[in-house]
C-alpha positions as CSV (number, residue, x, y, z in Angstrom):
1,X,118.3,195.8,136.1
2,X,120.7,195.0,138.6
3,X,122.2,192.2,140.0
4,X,119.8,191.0,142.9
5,X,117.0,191.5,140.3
6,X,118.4,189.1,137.8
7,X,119.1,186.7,140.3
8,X,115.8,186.8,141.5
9,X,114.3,186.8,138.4
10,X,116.3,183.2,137.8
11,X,115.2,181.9,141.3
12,X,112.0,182.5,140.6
13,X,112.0,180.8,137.1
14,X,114.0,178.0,139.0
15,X,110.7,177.4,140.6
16,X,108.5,177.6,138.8
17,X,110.4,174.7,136.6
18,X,110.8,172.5,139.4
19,X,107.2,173.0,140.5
20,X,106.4,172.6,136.1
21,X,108.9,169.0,136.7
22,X,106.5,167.9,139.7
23,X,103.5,168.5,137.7
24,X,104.7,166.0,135.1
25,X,106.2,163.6,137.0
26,X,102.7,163.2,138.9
27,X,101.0,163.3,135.3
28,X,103.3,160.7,134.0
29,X,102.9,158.4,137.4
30,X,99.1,159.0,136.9
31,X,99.2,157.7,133.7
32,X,101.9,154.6,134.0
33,X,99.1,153.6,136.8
34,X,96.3,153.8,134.5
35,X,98.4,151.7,131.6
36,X,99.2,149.0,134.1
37,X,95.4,149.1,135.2
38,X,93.9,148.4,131.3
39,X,96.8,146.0,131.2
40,X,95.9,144.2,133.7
41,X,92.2,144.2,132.8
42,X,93.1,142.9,129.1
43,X,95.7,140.5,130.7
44,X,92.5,139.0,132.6
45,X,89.7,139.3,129.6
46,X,92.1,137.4,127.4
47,X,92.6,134.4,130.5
48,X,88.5,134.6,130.3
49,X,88.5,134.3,126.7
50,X,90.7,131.3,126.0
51,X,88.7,129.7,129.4
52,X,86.0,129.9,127.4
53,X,87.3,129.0,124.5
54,X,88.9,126.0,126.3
55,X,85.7,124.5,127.4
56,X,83.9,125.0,123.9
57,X,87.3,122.9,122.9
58,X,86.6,120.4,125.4
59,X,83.0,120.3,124.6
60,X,83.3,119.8,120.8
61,X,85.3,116.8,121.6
62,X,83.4,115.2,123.8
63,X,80.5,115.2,121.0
């Protein structure tokens, strides 16, 4: 194997790392995006819950 081979051989596996880096920088940005969603979503259940939980307050001492 000669030179221009081996280099070759290394650009191409230059690539195909750079193009395997991509891949799992979009996979982990996927994901981040989907952790800040549920986040988010528990972040606003657990306002709803102590709401509610709030107004059973108030209602019990009102009684």
């Amino acid at each position: 194997m000669n030179d221009k081979e081996k280099i070759r051989i290394l650009e191409d596996e230059i690539k195909r790392l750079r193009d395997e880096v991509i891949t799992w920088k979009t996979r982990y940005e996927e994901l981040k995006n989907c952790v800040e969603i549920i986040n988010a979503e528990r972040l606003e259940e657990a306002k709803r819950q102590r709401e509610f939980l709030y107004s059973l307050l108030s209602k019990k001492e009102e009684e």
